[in-house]
VORO-314630 format. One line per field, with one value per residue: residue number from 1; x, y, z of N, C-alpha, C in turn; residue in three letters. Coordinates in Angstrom, 1 decimal, m for minus. Layout:
BEGIN
num	(NUM|...) $
nxx	(X|...) $
nyy	(Y|...) $
nzz	(Z|...) $
caxx	(X|...) $
cayy	(Y|...) $
cazz	(Z|...) $
cxx	(X|...) $
cyy	(Y|...) $
czz	(Z|...) $
residuo	(ALA|...) $
end
This chain:
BEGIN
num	(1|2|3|4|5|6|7|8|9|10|11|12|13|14|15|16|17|18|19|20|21|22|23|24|25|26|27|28|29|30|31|32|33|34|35|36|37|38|39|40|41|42|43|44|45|46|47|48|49|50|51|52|53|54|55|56|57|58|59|60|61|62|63|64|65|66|67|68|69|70|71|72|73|74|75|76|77|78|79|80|81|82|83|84|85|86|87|88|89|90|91|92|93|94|95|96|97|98|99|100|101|102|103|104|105|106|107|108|109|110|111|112|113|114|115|116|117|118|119|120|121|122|123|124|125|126|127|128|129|130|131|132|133|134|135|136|137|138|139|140|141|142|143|144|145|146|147|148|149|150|151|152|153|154|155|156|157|158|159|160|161|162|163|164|165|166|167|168|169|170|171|172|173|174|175|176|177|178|179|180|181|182|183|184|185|186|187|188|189|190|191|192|193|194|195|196|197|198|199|200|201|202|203|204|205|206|207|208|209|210|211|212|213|214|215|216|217|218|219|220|221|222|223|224|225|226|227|228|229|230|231|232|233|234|235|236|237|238|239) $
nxx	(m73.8|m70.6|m68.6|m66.8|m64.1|m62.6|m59.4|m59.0|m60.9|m61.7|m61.1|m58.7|m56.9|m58.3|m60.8|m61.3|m60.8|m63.7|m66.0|m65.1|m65.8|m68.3|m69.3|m71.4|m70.2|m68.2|m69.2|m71.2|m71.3|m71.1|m70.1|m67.5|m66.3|m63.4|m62.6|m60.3|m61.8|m65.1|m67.0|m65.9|m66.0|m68.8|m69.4|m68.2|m69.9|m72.7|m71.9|m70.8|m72.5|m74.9|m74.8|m73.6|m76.6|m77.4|m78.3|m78.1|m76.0|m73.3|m71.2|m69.8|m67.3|m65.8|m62.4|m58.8|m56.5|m54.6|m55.3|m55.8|m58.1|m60.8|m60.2|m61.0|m63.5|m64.8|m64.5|m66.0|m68.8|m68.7|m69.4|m71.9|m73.4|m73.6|m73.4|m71.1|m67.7|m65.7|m63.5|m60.5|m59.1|m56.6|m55.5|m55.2|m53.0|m49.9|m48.6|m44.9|m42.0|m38.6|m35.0|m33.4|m31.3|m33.0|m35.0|m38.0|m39.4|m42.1|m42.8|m41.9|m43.2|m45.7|m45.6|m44.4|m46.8|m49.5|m49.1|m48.0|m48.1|m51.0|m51.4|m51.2|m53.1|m55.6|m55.2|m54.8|m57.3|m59.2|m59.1|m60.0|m63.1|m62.9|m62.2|m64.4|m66.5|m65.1|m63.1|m61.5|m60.1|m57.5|m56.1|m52.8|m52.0|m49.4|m46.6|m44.1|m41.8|m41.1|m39.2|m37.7|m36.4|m35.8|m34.1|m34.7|m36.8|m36.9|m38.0|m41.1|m40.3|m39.4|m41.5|m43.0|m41.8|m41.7|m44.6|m44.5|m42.8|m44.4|m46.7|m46.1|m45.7|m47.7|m49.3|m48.4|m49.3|m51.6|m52.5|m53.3|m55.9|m57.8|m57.8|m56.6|m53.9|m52.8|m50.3|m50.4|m47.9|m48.0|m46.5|m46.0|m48.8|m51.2|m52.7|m53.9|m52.2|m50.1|m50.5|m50.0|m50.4|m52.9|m53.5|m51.0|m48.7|m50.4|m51.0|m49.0|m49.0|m49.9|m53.4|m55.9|m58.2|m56.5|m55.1|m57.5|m58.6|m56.8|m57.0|m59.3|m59.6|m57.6|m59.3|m60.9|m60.3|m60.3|m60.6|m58.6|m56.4|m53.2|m52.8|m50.0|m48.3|m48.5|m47.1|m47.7|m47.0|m46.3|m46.6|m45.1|m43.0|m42.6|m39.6) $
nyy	(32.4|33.3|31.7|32.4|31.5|33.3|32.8|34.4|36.6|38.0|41.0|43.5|42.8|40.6|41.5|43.3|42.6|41.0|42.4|43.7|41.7|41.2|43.4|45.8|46.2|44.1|41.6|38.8|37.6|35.2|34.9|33.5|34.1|33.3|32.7|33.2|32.7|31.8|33.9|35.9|35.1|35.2|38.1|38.6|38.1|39.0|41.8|42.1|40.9|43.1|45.4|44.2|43.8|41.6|38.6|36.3|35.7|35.7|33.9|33.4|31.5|29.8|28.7|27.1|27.7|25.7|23.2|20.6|19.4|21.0|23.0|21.2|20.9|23.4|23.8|22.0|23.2|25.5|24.3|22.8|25.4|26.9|25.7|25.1|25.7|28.2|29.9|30.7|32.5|33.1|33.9|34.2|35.1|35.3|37.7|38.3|37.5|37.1|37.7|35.0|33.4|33.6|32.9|30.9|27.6|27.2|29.8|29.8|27.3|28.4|30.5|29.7|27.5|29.1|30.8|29.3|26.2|26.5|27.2|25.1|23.0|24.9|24.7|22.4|21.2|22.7|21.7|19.7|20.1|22.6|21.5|19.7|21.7|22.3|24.0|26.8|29.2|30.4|32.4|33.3|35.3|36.7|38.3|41.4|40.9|37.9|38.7|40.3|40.2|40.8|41.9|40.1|39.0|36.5|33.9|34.5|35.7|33.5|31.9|33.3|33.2|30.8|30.4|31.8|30.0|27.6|28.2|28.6|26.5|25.1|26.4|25.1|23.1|23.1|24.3|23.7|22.4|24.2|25.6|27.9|29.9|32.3|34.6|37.3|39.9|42.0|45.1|47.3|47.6|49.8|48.2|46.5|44.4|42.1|43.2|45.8|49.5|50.4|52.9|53.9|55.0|55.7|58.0|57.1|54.2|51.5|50.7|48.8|48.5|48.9|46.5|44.9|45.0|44.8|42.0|41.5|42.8|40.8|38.3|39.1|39.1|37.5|34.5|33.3|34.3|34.7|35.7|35.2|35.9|39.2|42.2|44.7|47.6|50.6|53.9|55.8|55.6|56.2|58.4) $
nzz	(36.3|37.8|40.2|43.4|45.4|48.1|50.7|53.2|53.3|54.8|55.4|54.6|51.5|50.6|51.4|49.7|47.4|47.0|47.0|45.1|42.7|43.4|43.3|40.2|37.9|37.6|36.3|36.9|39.8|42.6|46.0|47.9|51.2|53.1|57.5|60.0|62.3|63.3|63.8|62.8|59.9|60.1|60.5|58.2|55.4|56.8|56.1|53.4|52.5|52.9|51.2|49.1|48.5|47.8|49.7|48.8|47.0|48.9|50.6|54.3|55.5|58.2|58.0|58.3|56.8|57.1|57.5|56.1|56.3|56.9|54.6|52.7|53.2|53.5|50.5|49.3|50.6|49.3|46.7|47.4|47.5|45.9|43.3|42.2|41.5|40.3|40.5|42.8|44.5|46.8|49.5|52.1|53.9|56.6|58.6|59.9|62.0|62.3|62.6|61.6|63.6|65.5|65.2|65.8|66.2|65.7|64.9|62.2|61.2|61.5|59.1|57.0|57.1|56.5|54.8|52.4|52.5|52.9|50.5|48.6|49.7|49.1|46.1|45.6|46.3|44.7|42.0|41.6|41.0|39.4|37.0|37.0|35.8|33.4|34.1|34.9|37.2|38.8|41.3|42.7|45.2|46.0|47.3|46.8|47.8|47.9|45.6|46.8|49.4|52.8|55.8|58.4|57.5|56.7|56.6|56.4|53.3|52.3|51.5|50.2|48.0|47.4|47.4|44.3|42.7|43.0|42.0|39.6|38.2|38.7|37.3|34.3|34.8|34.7|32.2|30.2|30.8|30.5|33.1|34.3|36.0|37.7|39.5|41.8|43.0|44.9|46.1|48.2|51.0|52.1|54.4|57.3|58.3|59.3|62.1|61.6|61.7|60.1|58.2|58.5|56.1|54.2|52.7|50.2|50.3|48.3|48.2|49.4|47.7|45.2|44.3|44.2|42.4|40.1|40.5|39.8|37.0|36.3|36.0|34.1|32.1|28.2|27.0|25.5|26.6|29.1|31.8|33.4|35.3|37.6|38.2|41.0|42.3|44.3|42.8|43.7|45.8|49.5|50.6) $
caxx	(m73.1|m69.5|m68.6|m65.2|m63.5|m61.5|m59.5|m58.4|m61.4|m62.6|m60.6|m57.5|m57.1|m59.0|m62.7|m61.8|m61.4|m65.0|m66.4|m65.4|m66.4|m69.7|m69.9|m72.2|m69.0|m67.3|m70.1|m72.3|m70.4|m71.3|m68.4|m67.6|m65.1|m63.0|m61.9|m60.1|m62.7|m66.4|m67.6|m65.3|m67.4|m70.3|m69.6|m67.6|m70.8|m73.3|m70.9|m70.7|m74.6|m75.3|m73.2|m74.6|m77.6|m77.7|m77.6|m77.9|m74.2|m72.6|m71.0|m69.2|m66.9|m64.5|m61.5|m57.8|m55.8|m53.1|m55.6|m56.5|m59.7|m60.8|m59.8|m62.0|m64.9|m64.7|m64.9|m67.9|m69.7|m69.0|m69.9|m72.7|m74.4|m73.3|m73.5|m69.5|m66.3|m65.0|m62.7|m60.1|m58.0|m55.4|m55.2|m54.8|m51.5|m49.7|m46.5|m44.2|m40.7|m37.4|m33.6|m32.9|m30.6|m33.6|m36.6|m38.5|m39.9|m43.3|m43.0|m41.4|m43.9|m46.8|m45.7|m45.4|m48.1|m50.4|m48.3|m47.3|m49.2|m52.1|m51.8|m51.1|m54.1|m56.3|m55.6|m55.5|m59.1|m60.5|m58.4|m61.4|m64.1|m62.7|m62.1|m65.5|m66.8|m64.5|m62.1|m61.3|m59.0|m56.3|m54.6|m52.2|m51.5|m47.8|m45.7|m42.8|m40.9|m40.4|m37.8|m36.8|m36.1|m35.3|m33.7|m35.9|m38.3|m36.1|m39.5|m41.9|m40.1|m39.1|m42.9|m43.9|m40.5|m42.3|m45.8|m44.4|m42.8|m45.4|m47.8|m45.7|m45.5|m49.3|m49.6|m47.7|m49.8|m53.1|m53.6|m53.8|m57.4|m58.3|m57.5|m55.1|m53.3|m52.2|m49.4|m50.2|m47.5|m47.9|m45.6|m46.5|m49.9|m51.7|m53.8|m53.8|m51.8|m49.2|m50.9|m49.8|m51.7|m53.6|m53.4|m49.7|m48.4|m51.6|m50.8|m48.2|m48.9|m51.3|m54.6|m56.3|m58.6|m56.0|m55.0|m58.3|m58.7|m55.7|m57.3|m60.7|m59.2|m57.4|m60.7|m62.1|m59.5|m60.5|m60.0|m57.3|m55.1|m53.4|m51.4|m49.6|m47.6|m48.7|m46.4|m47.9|m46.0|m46.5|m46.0|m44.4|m42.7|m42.0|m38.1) $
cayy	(33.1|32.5|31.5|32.5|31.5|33.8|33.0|35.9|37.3|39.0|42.3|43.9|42.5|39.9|41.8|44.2|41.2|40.3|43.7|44.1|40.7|41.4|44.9|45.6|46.3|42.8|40.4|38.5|36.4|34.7|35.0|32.7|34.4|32.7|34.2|32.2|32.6|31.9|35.2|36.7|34.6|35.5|39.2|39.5|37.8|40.5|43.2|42.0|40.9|44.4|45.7|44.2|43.6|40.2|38.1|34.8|35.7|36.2|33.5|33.5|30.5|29.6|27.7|26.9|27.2|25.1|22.0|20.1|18.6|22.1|23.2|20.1|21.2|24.4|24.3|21.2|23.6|26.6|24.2|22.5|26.3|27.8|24.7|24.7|26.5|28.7|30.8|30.8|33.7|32.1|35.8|34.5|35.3|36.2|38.6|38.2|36.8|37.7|37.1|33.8|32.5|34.1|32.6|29.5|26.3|27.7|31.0|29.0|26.4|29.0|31.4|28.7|26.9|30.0|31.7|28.5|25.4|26.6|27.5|24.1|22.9|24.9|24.6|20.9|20.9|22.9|21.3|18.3|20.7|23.2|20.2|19.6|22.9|22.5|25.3|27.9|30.3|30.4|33.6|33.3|36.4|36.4|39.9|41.5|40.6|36.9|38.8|41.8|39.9|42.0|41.3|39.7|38.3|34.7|32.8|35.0|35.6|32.2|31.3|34.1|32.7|29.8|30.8|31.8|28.8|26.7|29.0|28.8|24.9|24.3|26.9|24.6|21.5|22.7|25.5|22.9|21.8|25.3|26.3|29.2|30.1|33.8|35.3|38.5|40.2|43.7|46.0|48.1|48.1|50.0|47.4|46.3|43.5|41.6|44.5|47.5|50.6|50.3|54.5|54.4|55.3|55.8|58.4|56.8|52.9|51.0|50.5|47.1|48.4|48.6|45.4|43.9|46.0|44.3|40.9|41.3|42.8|39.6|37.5|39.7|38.1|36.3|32.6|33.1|35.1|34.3|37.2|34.2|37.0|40.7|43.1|45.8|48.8|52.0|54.7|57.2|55.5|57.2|58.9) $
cazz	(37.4|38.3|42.0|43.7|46.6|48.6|51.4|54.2|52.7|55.6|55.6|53.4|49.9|50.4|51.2|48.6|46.1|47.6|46.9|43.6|42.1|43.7|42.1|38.6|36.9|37.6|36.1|38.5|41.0|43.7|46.4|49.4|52.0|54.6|58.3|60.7|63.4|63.2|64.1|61.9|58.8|60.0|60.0|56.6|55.2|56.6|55.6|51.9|51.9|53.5|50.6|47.6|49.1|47.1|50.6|48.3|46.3|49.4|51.8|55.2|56.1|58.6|57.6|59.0|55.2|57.6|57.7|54.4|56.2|56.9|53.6|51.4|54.2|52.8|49.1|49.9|51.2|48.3|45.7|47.1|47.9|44.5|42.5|41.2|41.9|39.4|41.3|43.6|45.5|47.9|50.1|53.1|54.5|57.9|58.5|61.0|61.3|63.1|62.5|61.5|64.8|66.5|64.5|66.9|65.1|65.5|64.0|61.1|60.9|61.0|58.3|55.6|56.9|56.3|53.3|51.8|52.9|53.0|48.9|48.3|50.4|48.5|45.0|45.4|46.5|43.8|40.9|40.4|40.8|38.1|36.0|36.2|35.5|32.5|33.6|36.0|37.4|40.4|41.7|44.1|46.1|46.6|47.4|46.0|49.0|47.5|44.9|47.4|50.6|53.9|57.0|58.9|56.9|55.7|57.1|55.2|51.6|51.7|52.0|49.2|47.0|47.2|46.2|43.4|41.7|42.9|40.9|37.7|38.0|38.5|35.3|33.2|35.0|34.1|31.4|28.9|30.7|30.9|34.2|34.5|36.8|37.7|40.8|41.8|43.9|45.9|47.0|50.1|50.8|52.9|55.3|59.3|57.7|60.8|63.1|61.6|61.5|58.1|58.4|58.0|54.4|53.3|51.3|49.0|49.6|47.6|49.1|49.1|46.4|44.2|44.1|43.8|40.9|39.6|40.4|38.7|35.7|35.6|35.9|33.1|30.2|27.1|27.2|24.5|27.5|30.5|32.3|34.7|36.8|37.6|39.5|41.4|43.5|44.6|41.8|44.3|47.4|50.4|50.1) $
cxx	(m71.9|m69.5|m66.8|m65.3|m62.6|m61.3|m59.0|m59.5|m62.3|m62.6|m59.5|m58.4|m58.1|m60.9|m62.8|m62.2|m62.9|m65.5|m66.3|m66.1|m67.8|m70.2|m70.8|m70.9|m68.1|m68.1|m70.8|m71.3|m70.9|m70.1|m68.6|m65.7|m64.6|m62.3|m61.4|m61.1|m64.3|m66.9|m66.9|m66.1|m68.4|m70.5|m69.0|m68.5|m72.1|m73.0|m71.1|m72.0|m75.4|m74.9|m73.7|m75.6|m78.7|m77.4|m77.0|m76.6|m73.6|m72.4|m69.6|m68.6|m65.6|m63.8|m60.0|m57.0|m54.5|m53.4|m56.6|m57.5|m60.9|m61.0|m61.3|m63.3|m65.8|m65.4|m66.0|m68.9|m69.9|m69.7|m71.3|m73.9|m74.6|m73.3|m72.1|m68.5|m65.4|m63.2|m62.0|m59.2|m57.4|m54.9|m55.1|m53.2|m51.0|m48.0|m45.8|m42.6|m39.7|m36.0|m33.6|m32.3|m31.5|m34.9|m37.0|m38.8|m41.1|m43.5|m42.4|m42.6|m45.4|m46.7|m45.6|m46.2|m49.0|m49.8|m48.2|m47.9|m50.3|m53.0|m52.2|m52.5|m55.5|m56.7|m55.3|m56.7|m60.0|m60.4|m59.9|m62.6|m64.2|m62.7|m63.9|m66.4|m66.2|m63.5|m62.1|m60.2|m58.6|m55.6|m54.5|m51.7|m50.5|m47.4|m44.2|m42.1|m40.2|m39.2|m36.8|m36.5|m35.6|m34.4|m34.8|m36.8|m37.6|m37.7|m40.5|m41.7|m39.7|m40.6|m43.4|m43.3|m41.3|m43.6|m45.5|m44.1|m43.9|m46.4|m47.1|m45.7|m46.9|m49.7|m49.9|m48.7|m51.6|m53.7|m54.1|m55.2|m58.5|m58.4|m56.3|m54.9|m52.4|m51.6|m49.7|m49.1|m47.6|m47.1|m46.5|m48.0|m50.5|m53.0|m53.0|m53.0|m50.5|m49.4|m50.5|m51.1|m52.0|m53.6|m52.1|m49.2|m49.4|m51.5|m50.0|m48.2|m50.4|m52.3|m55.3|m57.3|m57.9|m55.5|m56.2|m59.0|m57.7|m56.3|m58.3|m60.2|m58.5|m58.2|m61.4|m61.6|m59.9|m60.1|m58.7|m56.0|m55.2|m51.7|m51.0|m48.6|m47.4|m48.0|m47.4|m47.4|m46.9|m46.0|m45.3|m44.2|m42.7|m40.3|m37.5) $
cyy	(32.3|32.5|31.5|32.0|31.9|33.7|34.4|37.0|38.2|40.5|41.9|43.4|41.5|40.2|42.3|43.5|41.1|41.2|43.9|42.9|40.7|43.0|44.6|45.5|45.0|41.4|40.0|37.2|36.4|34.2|34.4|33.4|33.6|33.5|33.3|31.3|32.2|33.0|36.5|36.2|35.0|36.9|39.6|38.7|38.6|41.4|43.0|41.6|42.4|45.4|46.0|43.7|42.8|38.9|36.3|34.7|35.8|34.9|33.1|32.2|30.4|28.5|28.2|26.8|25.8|23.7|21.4|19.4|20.3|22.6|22.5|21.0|22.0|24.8|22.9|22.4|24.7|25.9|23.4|23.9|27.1|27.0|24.1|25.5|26.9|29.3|30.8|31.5|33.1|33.7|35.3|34.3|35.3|36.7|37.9|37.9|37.3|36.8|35.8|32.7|33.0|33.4|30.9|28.8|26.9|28.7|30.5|28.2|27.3|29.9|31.0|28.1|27.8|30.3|30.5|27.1|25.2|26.9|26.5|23.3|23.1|24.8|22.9|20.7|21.4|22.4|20.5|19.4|21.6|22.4|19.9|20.2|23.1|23.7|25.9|28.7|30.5|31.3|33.2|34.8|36.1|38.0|39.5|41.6|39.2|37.6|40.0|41.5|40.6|40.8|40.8|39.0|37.0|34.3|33.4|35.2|34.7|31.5|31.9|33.7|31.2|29.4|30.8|30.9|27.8|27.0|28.6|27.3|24.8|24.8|26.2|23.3|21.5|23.4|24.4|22.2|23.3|26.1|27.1|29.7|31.7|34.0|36.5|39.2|42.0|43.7|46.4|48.4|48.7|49.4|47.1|44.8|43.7|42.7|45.4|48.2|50.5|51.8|54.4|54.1|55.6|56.5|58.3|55.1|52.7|51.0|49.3|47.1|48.1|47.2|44.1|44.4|45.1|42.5|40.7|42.2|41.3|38.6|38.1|39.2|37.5|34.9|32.3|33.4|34.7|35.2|36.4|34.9|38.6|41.1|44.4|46.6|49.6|52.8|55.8|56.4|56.2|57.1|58.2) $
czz	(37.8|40.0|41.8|45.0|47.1|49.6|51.7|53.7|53.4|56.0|54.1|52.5|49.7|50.1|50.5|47.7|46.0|46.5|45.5|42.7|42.4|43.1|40.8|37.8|36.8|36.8|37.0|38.7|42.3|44.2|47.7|50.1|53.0|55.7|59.2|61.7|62.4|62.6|62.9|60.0|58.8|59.7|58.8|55.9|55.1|56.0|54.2|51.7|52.0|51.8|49.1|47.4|48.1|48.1|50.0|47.7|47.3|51.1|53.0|55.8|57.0|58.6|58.1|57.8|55.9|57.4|56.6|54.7|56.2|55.5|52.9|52.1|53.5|51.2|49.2|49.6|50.2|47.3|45.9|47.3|47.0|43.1|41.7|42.0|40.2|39.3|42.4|43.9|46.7|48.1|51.3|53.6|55.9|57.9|59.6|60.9|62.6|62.6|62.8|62.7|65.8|66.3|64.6|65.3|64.8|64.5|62.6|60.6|60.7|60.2|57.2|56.3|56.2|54.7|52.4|51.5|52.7|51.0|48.4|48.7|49.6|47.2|44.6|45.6|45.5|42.6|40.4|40.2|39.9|37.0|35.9|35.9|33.6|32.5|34.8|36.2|39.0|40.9|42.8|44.3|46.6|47.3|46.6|47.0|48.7|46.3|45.7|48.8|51.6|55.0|58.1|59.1|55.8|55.7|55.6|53.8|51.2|51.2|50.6|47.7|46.2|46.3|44.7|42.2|41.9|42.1|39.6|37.7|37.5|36.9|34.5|33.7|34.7|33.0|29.9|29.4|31.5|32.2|33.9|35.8|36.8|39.4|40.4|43.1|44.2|46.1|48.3|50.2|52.6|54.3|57.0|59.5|58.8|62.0|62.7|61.3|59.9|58.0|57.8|56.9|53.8|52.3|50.0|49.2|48.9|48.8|48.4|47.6|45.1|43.5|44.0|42.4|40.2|39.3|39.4|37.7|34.8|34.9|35.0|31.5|29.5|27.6|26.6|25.7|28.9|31.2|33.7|35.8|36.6|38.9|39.6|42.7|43.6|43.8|42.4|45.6|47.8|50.3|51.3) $
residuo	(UNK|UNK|UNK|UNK|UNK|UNK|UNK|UNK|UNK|UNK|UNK|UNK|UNK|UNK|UNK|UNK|UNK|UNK|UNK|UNK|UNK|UNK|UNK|UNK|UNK|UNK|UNK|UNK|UNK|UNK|UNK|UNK|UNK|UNK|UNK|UNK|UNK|UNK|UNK|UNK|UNK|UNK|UNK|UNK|UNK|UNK|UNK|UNK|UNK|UNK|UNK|UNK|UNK|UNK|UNK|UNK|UNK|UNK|UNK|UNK|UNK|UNK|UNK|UNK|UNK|UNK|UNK|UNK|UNK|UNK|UNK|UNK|UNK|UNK|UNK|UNK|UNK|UNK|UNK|UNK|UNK|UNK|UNK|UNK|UNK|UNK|UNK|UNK|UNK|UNK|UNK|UNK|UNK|UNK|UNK|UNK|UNK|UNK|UNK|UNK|UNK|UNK|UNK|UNK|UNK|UNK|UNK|UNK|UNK|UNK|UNK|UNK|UNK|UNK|UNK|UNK|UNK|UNK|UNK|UNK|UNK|UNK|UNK|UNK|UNK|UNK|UNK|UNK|UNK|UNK|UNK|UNK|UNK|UNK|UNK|UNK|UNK|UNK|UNK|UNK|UNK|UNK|UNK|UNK|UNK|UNK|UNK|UNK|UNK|UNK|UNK|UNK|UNK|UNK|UNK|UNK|UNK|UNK|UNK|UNK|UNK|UNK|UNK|UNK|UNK|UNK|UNK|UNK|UNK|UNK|UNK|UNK|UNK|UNK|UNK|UNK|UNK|UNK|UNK|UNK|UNK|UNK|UNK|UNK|UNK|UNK|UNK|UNK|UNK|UNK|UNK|UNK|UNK|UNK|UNK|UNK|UNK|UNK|UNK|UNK|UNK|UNK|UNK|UNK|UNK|UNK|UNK|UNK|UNK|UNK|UNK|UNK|UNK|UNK|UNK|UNK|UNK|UNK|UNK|UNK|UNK|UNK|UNK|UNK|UNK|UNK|UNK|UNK|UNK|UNK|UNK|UNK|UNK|UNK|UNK|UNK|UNK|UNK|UNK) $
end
């Protein structure tokens, strides 16, 4: 049985991720979610034990992606309850942002922290433990905002800009000891993602399933293949 670790895995892309890797159709995986809060672990833990009413594959942790003691704590605690770490989804994110000569230190410091930071954080912590597994696999969750940048959003698609090269570096720094490394970036998805209504667009943006559909297809590859950056849109924006 493989083991993943997804953070932001308590809602959006992240619990779909969950959900499908715990599906019959994904193989058998045992999946550790993170939520900022406690209570928020505790219940996207129920929910997904409830779910695939395998409560042993299924666990609930809260972690801070900003603080690399936190972080180690974290994957500790996935590998000593699952016995390794195969898997890791780097999904936690946060939106936000505002014009540049308007955009505080804080709101700067917390959107790469989370977006940015927090990537870094975790795929240094599971690097030895895949290593000694003999291998593993790394998606980062980026968006297609790091190549389509708005007004606005400097802080944030600097942060997603970022993800990105850092993913293609680590690539090149570990596929030769069988870790791979895959960026997946979304367009517009439909979730409750920086507060918005997860309702609006629904009918023409993605939906979080689809993109964890996208993830666990990745996770389904030969050893021979490594698909290190998948774009996904919307096949019909709104006009």
């Amino acid at each position: 049985m493989r083991s993943a670790l997804i953070t932001g895995g308590s809602r959006g892309i992240g619990a779909a991720t969950a959900r499908a890797l715990l599906s019959a159709t994904s193989g058998t995986f045992a999946v550790a979610v993170t939520a900022t809060t406690v209570d928020g672990a505790v219940t996207a833990e129920r929910a997904l034990a409830d779910e695939c009413g395998d409560p042993g594959r299924v666990l609930g942790l809260q972690c801070d992606v900003r603080d690399p003691a936190s972080v180690a704590a974290a994957v500790r605690t996935v590998v000593a309850r699952f016995g390794g770490l195969d898997v890791l989804v780097n999904n936690a994110g946060v939106g936000g942002g505002a014009p540049v000569e308007e955009l505080s230190n804080e709101e700067w410091d917390r959107l790469i922290g989370v977006n940015l930071t927090g990537v870094f954080y975790c795929c240094r912590a599971v690097i030895p433990e895949m290593r000694a597994r003999g291998g593993g696999w790394i998606v980062n969750v980026s968006s297609l905002s790091s190549t389509g940048p708005f007004p606005g959003g400097a802080a944030y698609c600097a942060a997603k800009a970022g993800v990105n090269v850092f993913s293609e570096a680590l690539m090149q720094e570990l596929r030769a000891e069988n870790i791979r490394v895959t960026t997946v970036l979304p367009g517009s998805v439909a979730t409750g993602f920086s507060g918005r209504d997860p309702g609006a667009g629904a009918d023409w943006k993605l939906h979080a399933e689809d993109v964890a559909r996208v993830i666990a297809d990745v996770l389904a590859h030969p050893a021979r293949s490594l698909p290190s950056r998948v774009e996904i849109r919307p096949s019909r924006p709104a006009r």
